[in-house]
N, C-alpha and C positions, 0 to 999 in steps of 0.2 A: 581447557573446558572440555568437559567431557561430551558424548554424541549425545544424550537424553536430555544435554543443558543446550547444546549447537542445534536441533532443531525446531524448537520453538522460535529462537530467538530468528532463526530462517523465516519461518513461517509469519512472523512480525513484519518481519521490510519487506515482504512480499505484501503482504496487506496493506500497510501505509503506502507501498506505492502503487495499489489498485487505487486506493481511497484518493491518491493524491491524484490521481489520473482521473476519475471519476467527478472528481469537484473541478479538474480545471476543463472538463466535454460541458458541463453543466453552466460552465461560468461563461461557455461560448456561448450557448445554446440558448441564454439568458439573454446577453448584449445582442442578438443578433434579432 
């Protein structure tokens, strides 16, 4: 994989895993 294809695909699981962090502050902050 070349580096113009490798950093996108960085910048993805770095956002899914804000977003996934994000929904589960939210899913406390809900039940609570």
């Amino acid at each position: 994989m070349t580096e113009a294809g490798a950093i996108p695909v960085g910048l993805g699981k770095n956002i899914l895993r804000i977003e996934s962090a994000a929904v589960s502050l939210v899913a406390r902050l809900r039940l609570t």
